[in-house]
C-alpha positions in Angstrom: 0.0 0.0 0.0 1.2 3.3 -0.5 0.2 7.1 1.2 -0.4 9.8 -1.5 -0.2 13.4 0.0 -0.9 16.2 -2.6 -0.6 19.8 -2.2 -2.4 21.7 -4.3 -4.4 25.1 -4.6 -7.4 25.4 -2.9 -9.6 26.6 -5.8 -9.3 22.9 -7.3 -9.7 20.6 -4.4 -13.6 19.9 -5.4 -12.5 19.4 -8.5 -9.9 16.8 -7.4 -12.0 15.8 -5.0 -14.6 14.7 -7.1 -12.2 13.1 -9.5 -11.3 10.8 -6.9 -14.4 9.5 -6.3 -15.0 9.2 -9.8 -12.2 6.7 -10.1 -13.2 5.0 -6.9 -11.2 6.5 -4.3 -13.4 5.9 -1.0 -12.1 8.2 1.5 -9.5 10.6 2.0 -8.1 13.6 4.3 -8.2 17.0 3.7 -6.0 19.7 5.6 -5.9 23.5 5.1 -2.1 24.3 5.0 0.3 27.0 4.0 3.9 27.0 2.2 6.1 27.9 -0.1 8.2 26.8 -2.8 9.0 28.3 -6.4 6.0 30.3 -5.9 7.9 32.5 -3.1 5.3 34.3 -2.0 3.6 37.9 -2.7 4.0 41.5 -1.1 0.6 43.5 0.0 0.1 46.7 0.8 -2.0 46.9 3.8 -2.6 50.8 5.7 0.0 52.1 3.6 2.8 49.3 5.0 3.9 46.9 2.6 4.4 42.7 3.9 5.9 39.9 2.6 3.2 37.2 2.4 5.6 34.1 1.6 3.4 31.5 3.4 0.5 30.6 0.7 -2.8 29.4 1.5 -2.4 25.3 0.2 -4.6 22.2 0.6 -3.0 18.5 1.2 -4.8 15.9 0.2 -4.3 12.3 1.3 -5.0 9.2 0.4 -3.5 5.5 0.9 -4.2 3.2 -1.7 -3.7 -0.3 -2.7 0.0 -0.3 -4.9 -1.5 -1.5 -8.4 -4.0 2.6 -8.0 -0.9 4.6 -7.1 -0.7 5.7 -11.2 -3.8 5.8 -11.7 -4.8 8.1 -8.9 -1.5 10.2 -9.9 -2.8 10.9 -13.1 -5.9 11.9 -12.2 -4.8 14.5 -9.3 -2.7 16.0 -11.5 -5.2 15.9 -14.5 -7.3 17.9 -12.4 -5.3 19.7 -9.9 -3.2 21.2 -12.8 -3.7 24.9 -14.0 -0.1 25.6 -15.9 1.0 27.7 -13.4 3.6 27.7 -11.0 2.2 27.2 -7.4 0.3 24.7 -8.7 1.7 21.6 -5.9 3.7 18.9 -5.4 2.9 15.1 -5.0 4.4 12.8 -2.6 4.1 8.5 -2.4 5.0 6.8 0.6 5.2 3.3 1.5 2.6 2.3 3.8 3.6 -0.5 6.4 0.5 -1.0 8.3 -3.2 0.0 8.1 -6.1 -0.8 10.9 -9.5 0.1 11.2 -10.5 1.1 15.1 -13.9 0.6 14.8 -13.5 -3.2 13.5 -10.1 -4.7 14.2 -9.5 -5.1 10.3 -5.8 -4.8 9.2 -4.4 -4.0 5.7 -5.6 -3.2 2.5 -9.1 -4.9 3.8 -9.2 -1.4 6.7 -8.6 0.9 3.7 
């Protein structure tokens, strides 16, 4: 099994979102985060002061999936997520060692 955390802009998670589920994707976490990377941030004007705003609003999505869905749920977040621009995210696969579901006991790819 593998963990797939995406960052991307917050104007396209529905869009990813809905994606997903399209494809099969059951369930997944959603966090409101902030960073930076080749994007570096913006200045604003704000009472006549100007600030550095180098911490951008982001969403990371994630997911843990069974190995033989890892492309196929790559292609389709960044089919969807992807707007040309820079800023537009970063994906990230990690190996999964162990799953369990509280509520039933169930390990593995059966708890995803």
């Amino acid at each position: 099994m593998k963990k797939i955390e995406a960052i991307i802009k917050p104007f396209k998670l529905d869009e990813v979102k809905d994606a997903l589920v399209e494809i099969g994707i059951g369930g997944m976490t959603v966090t409101e985060v902030k960073g930076f990377g080749q994007q570096k941030g913006h200045t604003e004007i704000y009472r006549g002061t100007e600030y550095v705003i180098d911490f951008l609003p982001k969403v990371k999505i994630e997911v843990v999936v069974k190995d033989e869905d890892v492309e196929k749920v790559l292609e389709t977040i960044v089919k969807s997520a992807q707007t040309g621009r820079v800023g537009d995210g970063k994906i990230f696969v990690l190996p999964v060692e162990e799953v369990i579901r509280i509520r039933t006991g169930e390990r593995g790819e059966a708890a995803v």
